[in-house]
C-alpha positions in Angstrom: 0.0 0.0 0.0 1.3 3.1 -1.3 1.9 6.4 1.4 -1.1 8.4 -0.6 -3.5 4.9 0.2 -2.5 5.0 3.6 -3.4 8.5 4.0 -6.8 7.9 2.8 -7.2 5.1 4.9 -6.5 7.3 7.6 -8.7 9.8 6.7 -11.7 7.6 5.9 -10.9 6.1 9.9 -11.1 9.6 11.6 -13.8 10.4 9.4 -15.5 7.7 10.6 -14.7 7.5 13.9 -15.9 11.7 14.4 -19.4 10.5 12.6 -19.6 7.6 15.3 -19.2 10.2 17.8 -21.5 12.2 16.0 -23.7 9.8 15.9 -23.6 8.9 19.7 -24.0 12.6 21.2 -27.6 13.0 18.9 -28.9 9.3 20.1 -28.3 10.8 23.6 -29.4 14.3 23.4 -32.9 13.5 23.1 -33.6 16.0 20.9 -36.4 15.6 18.6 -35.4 13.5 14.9 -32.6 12.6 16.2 -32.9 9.3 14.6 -33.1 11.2 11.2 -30.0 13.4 11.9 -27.7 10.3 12.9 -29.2 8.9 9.1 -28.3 11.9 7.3 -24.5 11.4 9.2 -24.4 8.2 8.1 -25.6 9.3 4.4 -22.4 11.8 4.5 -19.8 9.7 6.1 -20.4 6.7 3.8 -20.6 8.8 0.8 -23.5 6.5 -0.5 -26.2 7.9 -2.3 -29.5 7.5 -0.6 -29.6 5.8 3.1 -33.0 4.1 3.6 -34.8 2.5 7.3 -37.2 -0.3 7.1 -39.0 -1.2 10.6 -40.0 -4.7 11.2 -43.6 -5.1 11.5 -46.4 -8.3 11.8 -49.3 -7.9 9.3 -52.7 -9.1 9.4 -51.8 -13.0 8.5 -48.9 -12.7 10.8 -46.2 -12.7 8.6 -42.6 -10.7 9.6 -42.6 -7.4 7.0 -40.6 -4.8 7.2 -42.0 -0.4 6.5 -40.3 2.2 4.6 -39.7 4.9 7.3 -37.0 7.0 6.6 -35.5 7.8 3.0 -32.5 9.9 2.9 -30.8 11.3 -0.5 -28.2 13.1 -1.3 -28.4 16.4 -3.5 -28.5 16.3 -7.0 -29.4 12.7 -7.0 -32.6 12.5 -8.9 -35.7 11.8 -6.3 -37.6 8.5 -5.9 -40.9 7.7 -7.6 -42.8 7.0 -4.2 -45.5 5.4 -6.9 -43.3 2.9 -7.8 -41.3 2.6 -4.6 -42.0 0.0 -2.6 -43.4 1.5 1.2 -43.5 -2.5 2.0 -42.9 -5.9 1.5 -42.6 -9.3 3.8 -39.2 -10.7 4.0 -41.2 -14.4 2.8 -40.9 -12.4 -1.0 -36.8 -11.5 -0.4 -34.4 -13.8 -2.1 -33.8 -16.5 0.6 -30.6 -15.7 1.6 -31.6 -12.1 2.3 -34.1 -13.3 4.7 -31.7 -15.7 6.6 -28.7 -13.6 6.4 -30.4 -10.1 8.0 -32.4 -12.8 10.4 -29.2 -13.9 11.4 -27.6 -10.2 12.1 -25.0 -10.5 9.1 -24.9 -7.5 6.6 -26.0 -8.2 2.8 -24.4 -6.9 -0.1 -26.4 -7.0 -2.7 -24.4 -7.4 -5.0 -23.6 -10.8 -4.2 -27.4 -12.1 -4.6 -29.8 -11.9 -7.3 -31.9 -9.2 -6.3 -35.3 -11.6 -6.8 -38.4 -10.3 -6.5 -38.9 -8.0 -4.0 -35.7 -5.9 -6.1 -38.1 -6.4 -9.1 -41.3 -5.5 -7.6 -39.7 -2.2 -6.0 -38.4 -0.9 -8.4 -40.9 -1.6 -11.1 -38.2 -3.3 -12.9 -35.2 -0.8 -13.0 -32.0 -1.8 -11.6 -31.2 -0.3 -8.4 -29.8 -1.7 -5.9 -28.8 -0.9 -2.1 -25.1 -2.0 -2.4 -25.5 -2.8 1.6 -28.3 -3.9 4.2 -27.3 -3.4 7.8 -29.8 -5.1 10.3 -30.8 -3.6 13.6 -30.4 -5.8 16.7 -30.8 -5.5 20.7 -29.7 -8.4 22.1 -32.1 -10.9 19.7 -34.5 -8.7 18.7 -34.7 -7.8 15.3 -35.9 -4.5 14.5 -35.2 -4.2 10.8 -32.6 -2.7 8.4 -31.1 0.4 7.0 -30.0 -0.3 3.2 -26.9 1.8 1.3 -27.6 2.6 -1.9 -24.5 3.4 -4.5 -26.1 4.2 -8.2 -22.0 3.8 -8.9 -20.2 0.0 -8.4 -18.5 0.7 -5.0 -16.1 -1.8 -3.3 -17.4 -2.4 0.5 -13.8 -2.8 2.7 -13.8 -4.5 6.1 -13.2 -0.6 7.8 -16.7 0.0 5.9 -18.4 -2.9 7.1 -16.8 -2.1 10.7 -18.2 1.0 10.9 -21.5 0.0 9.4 -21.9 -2.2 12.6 -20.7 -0.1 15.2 -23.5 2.3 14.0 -25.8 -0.2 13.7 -25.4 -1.3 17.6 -26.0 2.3 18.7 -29.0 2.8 16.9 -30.6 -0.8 18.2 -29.5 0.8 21.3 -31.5 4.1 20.9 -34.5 2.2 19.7 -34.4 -0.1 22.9 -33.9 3.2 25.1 -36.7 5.0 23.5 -39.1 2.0 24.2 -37.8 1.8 27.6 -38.4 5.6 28.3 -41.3 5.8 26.9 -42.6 2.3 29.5 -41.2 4.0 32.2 -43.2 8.1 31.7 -46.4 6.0 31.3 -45.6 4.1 34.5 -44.9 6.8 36.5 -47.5 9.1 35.0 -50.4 6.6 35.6 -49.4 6.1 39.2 -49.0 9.3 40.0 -51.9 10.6 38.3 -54.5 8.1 40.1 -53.4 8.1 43.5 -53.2 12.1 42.8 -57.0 12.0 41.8 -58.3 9.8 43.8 -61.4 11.2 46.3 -59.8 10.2 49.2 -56.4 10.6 51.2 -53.5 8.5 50.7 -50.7 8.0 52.5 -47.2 5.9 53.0 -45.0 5.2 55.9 -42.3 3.1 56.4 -41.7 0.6 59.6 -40.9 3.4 62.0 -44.2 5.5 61.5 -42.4 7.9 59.2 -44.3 9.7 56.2 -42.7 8.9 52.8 -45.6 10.1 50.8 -48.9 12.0 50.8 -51.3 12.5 47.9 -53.1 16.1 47.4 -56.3 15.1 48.9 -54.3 14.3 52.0 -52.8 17.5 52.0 -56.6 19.5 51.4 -58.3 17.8 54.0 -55.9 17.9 56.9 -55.0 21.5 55.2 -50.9 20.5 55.6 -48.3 21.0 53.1 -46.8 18.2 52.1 -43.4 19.2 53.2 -45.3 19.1 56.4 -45.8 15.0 56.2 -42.6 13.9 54.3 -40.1 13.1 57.2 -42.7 13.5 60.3 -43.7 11.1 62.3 -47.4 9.9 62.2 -47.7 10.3 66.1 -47.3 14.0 65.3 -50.3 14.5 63.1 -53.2 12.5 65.4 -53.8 12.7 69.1 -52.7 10.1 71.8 -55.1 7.7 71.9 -55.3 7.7 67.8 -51.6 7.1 68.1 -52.3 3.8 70.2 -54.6 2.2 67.9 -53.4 3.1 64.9 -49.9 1.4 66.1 -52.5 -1.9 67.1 -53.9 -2.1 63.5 -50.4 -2.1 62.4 -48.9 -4.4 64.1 -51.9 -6.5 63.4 -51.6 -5.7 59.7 -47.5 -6.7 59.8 -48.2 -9.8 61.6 -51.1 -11.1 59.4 -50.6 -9.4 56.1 -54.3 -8.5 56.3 -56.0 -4.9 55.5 -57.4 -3.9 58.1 -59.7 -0.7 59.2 -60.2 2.3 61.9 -64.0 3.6 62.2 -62.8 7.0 63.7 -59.7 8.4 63.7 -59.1 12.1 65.1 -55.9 13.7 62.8 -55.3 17.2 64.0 -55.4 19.4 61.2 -51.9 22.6 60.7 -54.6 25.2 62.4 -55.2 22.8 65.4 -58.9 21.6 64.6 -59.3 17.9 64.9 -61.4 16.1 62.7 -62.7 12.7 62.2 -61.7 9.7 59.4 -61.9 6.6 59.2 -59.1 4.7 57.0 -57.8 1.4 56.1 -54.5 0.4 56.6 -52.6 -2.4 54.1 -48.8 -3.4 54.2 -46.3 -2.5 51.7 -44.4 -5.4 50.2 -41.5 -5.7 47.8 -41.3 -8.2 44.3 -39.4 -10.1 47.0 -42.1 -10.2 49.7 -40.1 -7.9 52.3 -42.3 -5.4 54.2 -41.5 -2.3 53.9 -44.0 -0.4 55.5 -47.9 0.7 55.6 -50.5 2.5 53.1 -53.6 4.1 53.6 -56.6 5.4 52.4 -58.3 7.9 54.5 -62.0 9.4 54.3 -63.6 12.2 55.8 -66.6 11.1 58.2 -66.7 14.2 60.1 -70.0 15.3 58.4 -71.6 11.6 57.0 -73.5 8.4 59.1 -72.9 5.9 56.2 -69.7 4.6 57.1 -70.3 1.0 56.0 -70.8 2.1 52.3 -67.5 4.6 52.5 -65.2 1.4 54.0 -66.4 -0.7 51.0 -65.4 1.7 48.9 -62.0 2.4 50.6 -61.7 -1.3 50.5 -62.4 -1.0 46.6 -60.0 2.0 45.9 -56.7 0.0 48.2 -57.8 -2.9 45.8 -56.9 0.1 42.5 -53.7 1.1 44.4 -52.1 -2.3 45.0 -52.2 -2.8 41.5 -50.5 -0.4 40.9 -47.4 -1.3 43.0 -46.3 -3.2 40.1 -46.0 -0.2 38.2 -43.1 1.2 40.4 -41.1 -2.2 40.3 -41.3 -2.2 36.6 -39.7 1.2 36.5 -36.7 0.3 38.2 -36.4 -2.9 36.1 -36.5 -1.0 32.9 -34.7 2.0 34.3 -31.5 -1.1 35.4 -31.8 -2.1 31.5 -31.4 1.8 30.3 -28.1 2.1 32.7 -27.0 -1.2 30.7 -27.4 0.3 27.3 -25.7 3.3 28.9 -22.3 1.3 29.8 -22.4 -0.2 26.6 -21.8 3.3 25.1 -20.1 4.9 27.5 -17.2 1.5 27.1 -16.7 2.5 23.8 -17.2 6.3 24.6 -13.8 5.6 27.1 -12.3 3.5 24.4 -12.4 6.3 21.9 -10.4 8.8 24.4 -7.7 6.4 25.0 -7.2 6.0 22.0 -7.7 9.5 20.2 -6.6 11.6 23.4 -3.9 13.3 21.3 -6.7 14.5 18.6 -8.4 17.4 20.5 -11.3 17.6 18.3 -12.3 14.3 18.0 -11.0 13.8 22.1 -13.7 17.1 23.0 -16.5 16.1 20.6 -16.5 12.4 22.9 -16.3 14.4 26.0 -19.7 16.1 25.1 -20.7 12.6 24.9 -19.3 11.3 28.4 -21.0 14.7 29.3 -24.6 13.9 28.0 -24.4 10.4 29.2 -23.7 11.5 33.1 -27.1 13.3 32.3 -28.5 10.3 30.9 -27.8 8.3 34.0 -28.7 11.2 36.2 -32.2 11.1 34.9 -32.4 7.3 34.9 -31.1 7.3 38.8 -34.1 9.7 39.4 -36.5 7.0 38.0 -35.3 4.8 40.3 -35.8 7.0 43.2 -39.3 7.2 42.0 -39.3 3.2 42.0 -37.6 3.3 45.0 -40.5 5.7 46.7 -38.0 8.7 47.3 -35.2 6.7 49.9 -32.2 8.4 50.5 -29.3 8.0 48.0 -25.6 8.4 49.2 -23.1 9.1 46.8 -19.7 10.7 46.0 -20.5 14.8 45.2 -18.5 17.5 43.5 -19.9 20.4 45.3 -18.9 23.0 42.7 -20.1 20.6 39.9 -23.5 20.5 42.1 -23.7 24.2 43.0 -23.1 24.8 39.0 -26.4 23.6 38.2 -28.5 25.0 41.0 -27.0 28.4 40.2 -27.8 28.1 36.5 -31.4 26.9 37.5 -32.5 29.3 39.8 -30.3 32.0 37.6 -33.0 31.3 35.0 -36.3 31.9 37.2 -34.9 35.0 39.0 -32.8 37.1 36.6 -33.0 40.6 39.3 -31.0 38.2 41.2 -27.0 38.0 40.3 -25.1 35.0 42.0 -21.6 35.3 42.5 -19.3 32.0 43.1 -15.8 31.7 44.5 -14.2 28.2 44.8 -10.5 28.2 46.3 -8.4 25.8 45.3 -9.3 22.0 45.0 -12.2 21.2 46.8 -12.5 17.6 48.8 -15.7 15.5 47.6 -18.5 15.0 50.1 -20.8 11.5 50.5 -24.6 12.2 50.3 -27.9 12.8 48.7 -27.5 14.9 45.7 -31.2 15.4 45.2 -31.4 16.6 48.9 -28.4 18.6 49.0 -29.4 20.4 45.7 -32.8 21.5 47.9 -30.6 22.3 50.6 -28.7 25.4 48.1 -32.3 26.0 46.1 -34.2 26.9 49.5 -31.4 28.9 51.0 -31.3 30.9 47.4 -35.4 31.1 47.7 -34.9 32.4 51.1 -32.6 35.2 50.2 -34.9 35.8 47.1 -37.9 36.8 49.3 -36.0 39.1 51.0 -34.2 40.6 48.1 -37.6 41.6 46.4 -36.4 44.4 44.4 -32.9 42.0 43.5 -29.7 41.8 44.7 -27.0 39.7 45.3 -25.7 36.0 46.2 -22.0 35.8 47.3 -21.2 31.9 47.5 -17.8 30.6 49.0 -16.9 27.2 48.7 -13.2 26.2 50.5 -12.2 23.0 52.6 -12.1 24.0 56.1 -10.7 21.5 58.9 -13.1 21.6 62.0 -11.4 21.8 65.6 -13.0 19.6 68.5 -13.9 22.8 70.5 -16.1 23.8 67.4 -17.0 20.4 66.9 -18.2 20.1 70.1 -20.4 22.9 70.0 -22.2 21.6 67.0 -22.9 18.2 67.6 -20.7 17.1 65.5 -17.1 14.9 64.9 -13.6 17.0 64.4 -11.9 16.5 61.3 -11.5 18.2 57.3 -15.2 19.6 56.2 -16.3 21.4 53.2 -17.3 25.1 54.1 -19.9 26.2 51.8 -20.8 30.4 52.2 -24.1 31.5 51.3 -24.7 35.3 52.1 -27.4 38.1 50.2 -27.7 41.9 50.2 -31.3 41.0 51.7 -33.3 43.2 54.8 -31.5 40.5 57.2 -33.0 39.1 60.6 -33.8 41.1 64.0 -32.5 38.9 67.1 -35.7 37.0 68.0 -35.9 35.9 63.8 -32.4 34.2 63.7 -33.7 32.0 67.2 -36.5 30.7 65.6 -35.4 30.2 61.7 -35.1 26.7 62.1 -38.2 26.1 63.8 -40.8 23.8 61.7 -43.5 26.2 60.8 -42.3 29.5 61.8 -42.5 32.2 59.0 -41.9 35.6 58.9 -44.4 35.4 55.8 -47.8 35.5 55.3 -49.4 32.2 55.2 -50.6 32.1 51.3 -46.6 33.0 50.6 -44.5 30.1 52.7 -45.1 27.2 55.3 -42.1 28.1 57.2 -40.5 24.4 56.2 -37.8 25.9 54.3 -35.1 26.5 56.3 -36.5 23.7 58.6 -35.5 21.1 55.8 -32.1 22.2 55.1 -31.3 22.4 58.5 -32.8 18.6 59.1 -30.7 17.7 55.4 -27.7 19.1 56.7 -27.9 17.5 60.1 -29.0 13.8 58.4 -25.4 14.2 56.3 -23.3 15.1 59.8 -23.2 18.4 58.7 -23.3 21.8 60.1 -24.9 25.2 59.9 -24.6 28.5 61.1 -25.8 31.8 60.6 -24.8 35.5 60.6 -27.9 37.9 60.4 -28.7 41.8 61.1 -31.7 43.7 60.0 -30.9 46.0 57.2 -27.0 43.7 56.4 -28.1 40.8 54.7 -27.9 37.2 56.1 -25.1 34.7 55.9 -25.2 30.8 55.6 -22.2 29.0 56.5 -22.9 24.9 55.8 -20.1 22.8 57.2 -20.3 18.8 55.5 -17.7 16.1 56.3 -15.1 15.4 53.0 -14.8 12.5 51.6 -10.8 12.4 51.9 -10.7 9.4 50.7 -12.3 9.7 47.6 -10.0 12.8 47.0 -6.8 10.5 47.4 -8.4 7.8 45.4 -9.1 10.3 42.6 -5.1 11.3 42.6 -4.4 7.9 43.0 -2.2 6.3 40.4 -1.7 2.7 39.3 1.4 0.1 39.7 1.4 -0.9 35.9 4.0 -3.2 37.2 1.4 -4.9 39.5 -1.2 -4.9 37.0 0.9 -6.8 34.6 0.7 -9.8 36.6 -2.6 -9.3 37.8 -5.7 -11.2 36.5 -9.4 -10.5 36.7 -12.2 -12.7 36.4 -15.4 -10.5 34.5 -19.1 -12.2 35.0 -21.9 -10.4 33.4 -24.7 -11.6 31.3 -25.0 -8.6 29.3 -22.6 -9.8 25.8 -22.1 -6.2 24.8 -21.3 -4.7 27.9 -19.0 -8.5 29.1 -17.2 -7.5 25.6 -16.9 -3.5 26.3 -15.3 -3.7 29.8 -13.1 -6.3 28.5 -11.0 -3.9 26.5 -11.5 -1.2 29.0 -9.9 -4.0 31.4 -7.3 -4.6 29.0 -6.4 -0.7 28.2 -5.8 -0.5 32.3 -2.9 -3.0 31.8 -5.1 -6.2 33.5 -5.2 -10.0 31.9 -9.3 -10.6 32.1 -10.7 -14.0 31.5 -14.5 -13.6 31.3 -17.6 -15.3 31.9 -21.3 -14.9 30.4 -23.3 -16.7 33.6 -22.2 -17.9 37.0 -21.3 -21.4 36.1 -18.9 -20.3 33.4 -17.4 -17.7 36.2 -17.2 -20.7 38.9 -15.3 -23.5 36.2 -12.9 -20.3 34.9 -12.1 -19.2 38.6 -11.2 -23.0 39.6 -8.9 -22.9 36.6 -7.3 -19.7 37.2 -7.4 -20.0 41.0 -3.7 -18.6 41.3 -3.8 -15.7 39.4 -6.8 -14.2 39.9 -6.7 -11.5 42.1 -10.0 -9.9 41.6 -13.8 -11.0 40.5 -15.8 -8.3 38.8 -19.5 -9.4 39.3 -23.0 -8.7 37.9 -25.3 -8.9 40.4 -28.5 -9.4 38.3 -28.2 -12.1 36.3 -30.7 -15.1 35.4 -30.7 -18.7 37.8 -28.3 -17.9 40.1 -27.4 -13.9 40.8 -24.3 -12.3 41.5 -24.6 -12.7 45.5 -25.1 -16.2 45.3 -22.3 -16.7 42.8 -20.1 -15.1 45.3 -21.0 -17.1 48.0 -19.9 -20.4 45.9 -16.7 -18.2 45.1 -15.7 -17.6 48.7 -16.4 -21.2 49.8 -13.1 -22.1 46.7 -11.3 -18.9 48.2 -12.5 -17.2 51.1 -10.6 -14.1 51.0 -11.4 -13.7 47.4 -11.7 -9.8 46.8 -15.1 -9.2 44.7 -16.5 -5.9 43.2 -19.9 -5.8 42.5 -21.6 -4.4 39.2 -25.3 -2.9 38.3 -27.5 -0.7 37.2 -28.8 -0.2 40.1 -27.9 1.7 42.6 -26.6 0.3 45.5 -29.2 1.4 48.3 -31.9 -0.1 46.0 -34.5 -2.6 47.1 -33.2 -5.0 45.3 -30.3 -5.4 47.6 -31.4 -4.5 50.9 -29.3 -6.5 53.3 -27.6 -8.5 50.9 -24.3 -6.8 51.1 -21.9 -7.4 53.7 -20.0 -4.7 55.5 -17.6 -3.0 53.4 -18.6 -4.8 50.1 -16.7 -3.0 47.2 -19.7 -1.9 44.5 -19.8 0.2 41.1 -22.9 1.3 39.5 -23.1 1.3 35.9 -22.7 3.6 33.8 -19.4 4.1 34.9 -16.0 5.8 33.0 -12.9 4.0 32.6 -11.1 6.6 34.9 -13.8 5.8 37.6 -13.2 2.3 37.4 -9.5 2.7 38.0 -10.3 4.5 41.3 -12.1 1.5 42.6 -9.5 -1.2 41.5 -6.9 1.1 42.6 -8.5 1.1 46.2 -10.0 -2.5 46.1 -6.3 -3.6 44.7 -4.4 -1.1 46.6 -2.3 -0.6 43.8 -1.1 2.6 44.4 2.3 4.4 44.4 
């Protein structure tokens, strides 16, 4: 091959590679026609004429056809006859090997088959065929194909093909992630929107009596906020001897699994009037049968006599909601697969930095990809705090990175209002909730909104700060390095007797109709639930000052900065178990990139036969935990009863507070949650090796 050859080669490879990226940062934008831009990439890149998408469909006598959808030409190429193009066909009327070969996920080239009588019949008998037919698979399903036409002869090189497929995995991908999106909106949309217009209260707690969720109606009757329920105590909102029976039924209820009812049951309503329900109480049960707590239905009998009528139909409407329990297990099932189809994009996403780090713009182009992924999984993780009924999520937080977006948000909705942000030097990570500690920053900001009501500013600080024990001591809380995070306005400020009673549940300096006086109450009980601290520094007329104090995560700093033995590595092997081909396949070259021998399995018996042969050398088993027959808990178990001080790092799409593994992981168990980045994943073999410098 001559030097001008190999130059085109390498041309045609970057080209292609930049439209893969391409490809990848418009299947995860969201954006509308998105499918039809990454076409219209693909119609460029190849340098084909016309790119063409058939969608597999099952007609009336059940027979697998496939639909024109999408037609893509280039200019100056003369336009279709849509009279004589075919919109249709069933692949039983393709040339045989058409049908087996795309059936089979191989690519056709036309040319090498008589076109037969579908060519003939679409066409109306002119010669024109796609050169290439790429078929669309997710896992085994088969949605259909996009064809490649050439009006020229064209030779198809392995590169081509290549590429052809890479593309053709991420749009399967996008086509499985749009179905799964799409199941989990209805899901959550129908759930929320019945038990939101139901005539009746509704209400969760878990084991300890705590509220986890009202509905509206709740909210109306006992006229509360429903910041006023979420986090309180049931004992709080009924009087003493409604206390005692309500905790009888329950018990009751736990013990027998049995609905079960209260005739009268006096709730004290925000302005201090008591009234009268009646409601039925039912347990709350995982797809596992763990209890997890209680749900109600609750109607008003202050003002009726027919309460046997009213039970029968409370009786009738728990029926509706226990049905629709399923709904909120189904989300975080399909929002696990989404986080799957994620790593599978975001291995190749780390695959392309490695090795195009030196090419700035095709490096940035897959940053904006890594980027739009982390949004991608952001979003998913929030479906599974909806499946998950809101529980507290812990994880690793770059406060700058967090205050980044709350600033750009609330910049939006309050534009009289100029926020200015100062970060000194490196700041530590903290551990916690980000949802909560996001509300945290947006009520503070709210607060100092309402008493800026002609603008003003927001001055926020953000610096490590190392916390004595005197001060410690003082606050409740443990010595040792903290992040110190500064909030102060140009606001009116607090007189004395304000600043006492700020963090009081329910005090306002606001008329009722404008607050409920839980704001500050929440962040202080957010900041207190993540061994926090806050303090404040208030005059009338000066503004008011916030100073938040939250324990660093050190050692996710030195993890971060944390650099590999490659010496180590070299002789280190690593047994892979997950079920999931393309993503088994992906993390085996990531494995490989970070200087590690892998052998990997597809299903635990594979992983137990390949870790008695390797027994030696492994040093590390990287496990799925949802897999079919035997999961990746009990797969570990048969591990550590070969080895028992095999180390094992667990692997899902799920987080790992879900239901799904409550109480199955021992103390200090080593976990990863998909999607993850190659650089991520060195920071936890690096700790769970200890390979560092």
């Amino acid at each position: 091959m001559g030097s001008s050859d190999k130059i085109c080669e390498k041309n045609t490879m970057l080209a292609y590679y930049k439209g893969l990226a391409t490809c990848s940062k418009e299947l995860i934008s969201g954006k509308p026609n998105a499918f039809v831009r990454v076409l219209r990439e693909l119609l460029g890149v190849t340098g084909v004429d016309r790119v063409v998408f058939y969608e597999n469909f099952m007609d009336a006598d059940d027979r697998l056809c496939a639909r024109n959808v999408h037609l893509l030409m280039n200019q100056g190429i003369e336009g279709p006859d849509r009279l004589t193009a075919k919109g249709w066909f069933a692949y039983e009327d393709l040339s045989p090997e058409w049908a087996a070969s795309l059936g089979q996920g191989e690519i056709v080239i036309v040319d090498q088959w008589d076109g037969g009588k579908f060519e003939k019949e679409k066409n109306n008998g002119i010669k024109r065929d796609f050169s290439l037919l790429v078929p669309l698979f997710t896992g085994t399903h088969w949605h259909g194909f996009i064809g490649f036409e050439a009006l020229t002869p064209r030779s198809w090189q392995p590169m081509d093909i290549d590429f052809l497929t890479t593309a053709a995995e991420m749009v399967g991908g996008y086509i499985e992630k749009e179905f799964y999106i799409s199941a989990l909106i209805k899901g959550e949309e129908r759930y929320r929107s019945i038990i939101e217009n139901i005539d009746e209260g509704y209400y969760e707690i878990n084991l300890l009596g705590v509220f986890t969720f009202v509905n509206r109606r709740l909210c109306r009757m006992t006229r509360r906020a429903r910041d006023g329920f979420i986090g309180t105590n049931f004992k709080e909102v009924v009087d003493p001897e409604t206390a005692r029976l309500i905790k009888e039924v329950a018990k009751n209820v736990y013990e027998t699994g049995v609905p079960s009812g209260l005739n009268q049951t006096r709730v004290i309503r925000e302005d201090g009037s008591v009234v009268v329900y009646e409601h039925s109480i039912a347990l709350i049960e995982d797809a596992q049968g763990r209890k997890k707590g209680f749900r109600g239905i609750v109607r008003d009998v202050t003002e009726t006599l027919d309460h046997e009528e009213k039970r029968k139909a409370l009786e009738e409407k728990y029926l509706q909601v226990e049905k629709l329990e399923s709904i909120a297990t189904l989300a975080g099932g399909l929002a696990h697969e989404f986080n799957n189809l994620l790593m599978g994009i975001q291995g190749n996403t780390s695959l392309l930095l490695v090795k195009y780090h030196s090419h700035p713009e095709i490096a940035d182009k897959v940053r904006n990809i890594e980027r739009c992924i982390k949004r991608g999984a952001e979003v998913t993780n929030k479906l599974l705090g909806f499946a998950r009924s809101g529980k507290y999520q812990e994880t690793e937080l770059d406060l700058n990175l967090l205050l980044n977006g709350v600033c750009d948000l609330f910049g939006r909705t309050r534009k009289d209002i100029r926020i200015f942000q100062n970060c000194n030097g490196e700041v530590y990570p903290v551990r916690g909730d980000s949802a909560q500690i996001e509300q945290v920053f947006l009520n503070l900001f709210l607060n100092s909104a309402q008493a800026m009501p002609g603008g003003g500013e927001i001055h926020i600080t953000v610096e490590n700060h190392p916390v004595d024990e005197a001060f410690a001591f003082l606050h409740d809380a443990e010595p040792g390095e903290y992040v110190r995070i500064t909030v102060a306005d140009t606001g009116t400020g607090m007189d004395a007797a304000t600043r006492k009673r700020v963090f009081e549940p329910f005090f306002t300096t606001k008329e009722r109709v404008r607050g409920t006086g839980l704001g500050l109450a929440s962040v202080y009980g957010i900041v207190k639930n993540h061994s926090g601290m806050i303090t404040l520094d208030s005059k009338q007329g000066e503004g008011t000052c916030f100073i938040i104090y939250l324990p660093a995560s050190v050692h996710g700093q030195q993890a971060r900065s944390a650099e590999p033995d490659s010496s180590d590595k070299q002789l280190s092997t690593i047994l892979l178990v997950d079920d999931e081909k393309t993503v088994l396949e992906i993390n085996v070259e990531i494995l490989e990139v970070l200087g590690y021998r892998v052998v990997a399995a597809e299903n635990s018996w594979d992983a137990v036969e390949l870790f008695v042969e390797n027994l030696e050398t492994v040093v590390l088993v990287i496990m799925d935990v949802i897999m079919p027959d035997r999961n990746g808990f009990e797969t570990a178990r048969l591990l550590r009863e070969i080895k028992e001080d095999v180390k094992i790092l667990f692997v899902s799409g799920f987080p790992k507070g879900h239901d799904q593994f409550e109480d199955a992981f021992k103390a200090n168990e080593q976990f990863i949650q998909k999607p993850y980045t190659l650089e991520e994943l060195e920071i936890v073999l690096n700790r769970v090796l200890d390979n560092r410098r």
